[in-house]
matplotlib code that plots the C-alpha trace (Angstrom):
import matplotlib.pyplot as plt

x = [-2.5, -2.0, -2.6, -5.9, -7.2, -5.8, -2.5, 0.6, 2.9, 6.6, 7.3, 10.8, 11.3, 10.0, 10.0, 8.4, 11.3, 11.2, 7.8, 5.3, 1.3, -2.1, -3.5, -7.1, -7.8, -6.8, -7.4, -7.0, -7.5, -4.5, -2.7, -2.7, -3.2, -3.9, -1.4, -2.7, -0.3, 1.6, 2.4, 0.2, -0.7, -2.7, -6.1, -7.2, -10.6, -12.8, -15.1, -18.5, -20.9, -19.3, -16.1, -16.7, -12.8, -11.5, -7.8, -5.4, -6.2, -3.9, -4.9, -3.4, -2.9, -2.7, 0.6, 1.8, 1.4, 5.5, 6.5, 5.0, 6.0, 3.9, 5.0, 5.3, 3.2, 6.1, 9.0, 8.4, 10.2, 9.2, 8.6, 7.3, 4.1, 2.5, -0.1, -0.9, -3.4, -3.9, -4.8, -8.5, -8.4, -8.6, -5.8, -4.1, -1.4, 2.4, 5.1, 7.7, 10.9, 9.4, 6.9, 4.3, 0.6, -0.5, -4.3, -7.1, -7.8, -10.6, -12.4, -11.9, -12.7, -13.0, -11.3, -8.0, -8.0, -5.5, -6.1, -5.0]
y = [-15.8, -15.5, -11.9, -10.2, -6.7, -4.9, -6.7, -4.5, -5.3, -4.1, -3.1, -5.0, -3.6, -1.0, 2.8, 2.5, -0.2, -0.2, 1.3, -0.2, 0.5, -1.7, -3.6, -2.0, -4.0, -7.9, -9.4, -12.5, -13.8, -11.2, -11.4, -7.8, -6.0, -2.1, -0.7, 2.2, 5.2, 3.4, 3.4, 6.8, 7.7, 10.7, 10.1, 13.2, 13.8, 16.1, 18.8, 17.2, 17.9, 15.8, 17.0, 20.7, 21.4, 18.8, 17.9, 16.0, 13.2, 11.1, 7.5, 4.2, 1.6, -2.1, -3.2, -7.3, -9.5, -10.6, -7.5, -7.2, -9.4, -9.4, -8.1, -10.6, -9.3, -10.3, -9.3, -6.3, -7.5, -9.2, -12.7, -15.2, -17.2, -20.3, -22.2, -25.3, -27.4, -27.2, -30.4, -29.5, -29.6, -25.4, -24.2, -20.8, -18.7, -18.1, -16.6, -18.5, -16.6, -16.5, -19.3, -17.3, -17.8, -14.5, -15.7, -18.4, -19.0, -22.2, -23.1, -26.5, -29.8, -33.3, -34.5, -32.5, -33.1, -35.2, -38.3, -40.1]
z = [-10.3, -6.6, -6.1, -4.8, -4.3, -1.3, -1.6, -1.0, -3.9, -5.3, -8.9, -9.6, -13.2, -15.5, -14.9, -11.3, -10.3, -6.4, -5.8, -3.5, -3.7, -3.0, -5.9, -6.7, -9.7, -10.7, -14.5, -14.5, -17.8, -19.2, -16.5, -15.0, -12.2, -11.4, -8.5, -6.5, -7.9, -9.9, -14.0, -14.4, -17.7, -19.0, -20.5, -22.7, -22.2, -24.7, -22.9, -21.7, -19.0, -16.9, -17.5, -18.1, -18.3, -20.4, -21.0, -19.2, -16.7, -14.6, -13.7, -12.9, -16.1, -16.1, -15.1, -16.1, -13.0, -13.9, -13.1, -9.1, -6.3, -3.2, 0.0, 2.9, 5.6, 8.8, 6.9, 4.7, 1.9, -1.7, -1.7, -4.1, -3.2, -2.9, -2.3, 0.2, 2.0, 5.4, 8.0, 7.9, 3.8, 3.5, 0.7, 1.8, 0.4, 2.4, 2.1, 0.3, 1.8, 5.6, 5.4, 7.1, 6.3, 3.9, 3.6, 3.0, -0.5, 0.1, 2.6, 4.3, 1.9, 3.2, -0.2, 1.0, 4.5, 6.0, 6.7, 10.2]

ax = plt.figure().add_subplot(projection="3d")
ax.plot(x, y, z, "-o")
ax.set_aspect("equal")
plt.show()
């Protein structure tokens, strides 16, 4: 999964289709991530002392990682990622659609450097 927290992402299906929000959450071994405003559900909560009111509250579910594309950082717009090596051996992520760099992902390895 090439999405991290604090990533801006867009919804492209499902009722929040077009929406944009940062990621606050990632699960990586399902596969989900938790968008800031986005796919709100209510959670009924019983009357406790830490909730002395009780009833209805509205938070941010899990969302399917298919169903978010990052936002490319120059452009503004959606764009599929991916991953490559750099000349000093680091692996960071770009922009597929612009080709810009979005992030490091590993610091620099001798076994991945390039070789002259």
């Amino acid at each position: 999964m090439l999405i991290k927290i604090d990533d801006t992402v867009e919804v492209i299906s499902g009722r929040d289709k077009g929406q944009r929000g940062k990621v606050l959450k990632v699960d990586r071994e399902n596969g989900k991530v938790v968008v800031e405003g986005l796919n709100r559900v209510y959670k009924h909560v019983k009357k406790s002392q830490r909730n002395p009111q009780g009833g209805r509250l509205s938070k941010e579910a899990f969302i399917n990682v298919s169903k978010v594309m990052l936002v490319c950082p120059k452009t503004g717009e959606p764009t599929r990622v991916g991953v490559r090596f750099l000349a000093d051996g680091s692996k960071e992520r770009y922009s597929k659609k612009s080709g810009e760099a979005i992030s490091i992902v590993a610091p620099p390895r001798a076994l991945h450097a390039k070789k002259d």
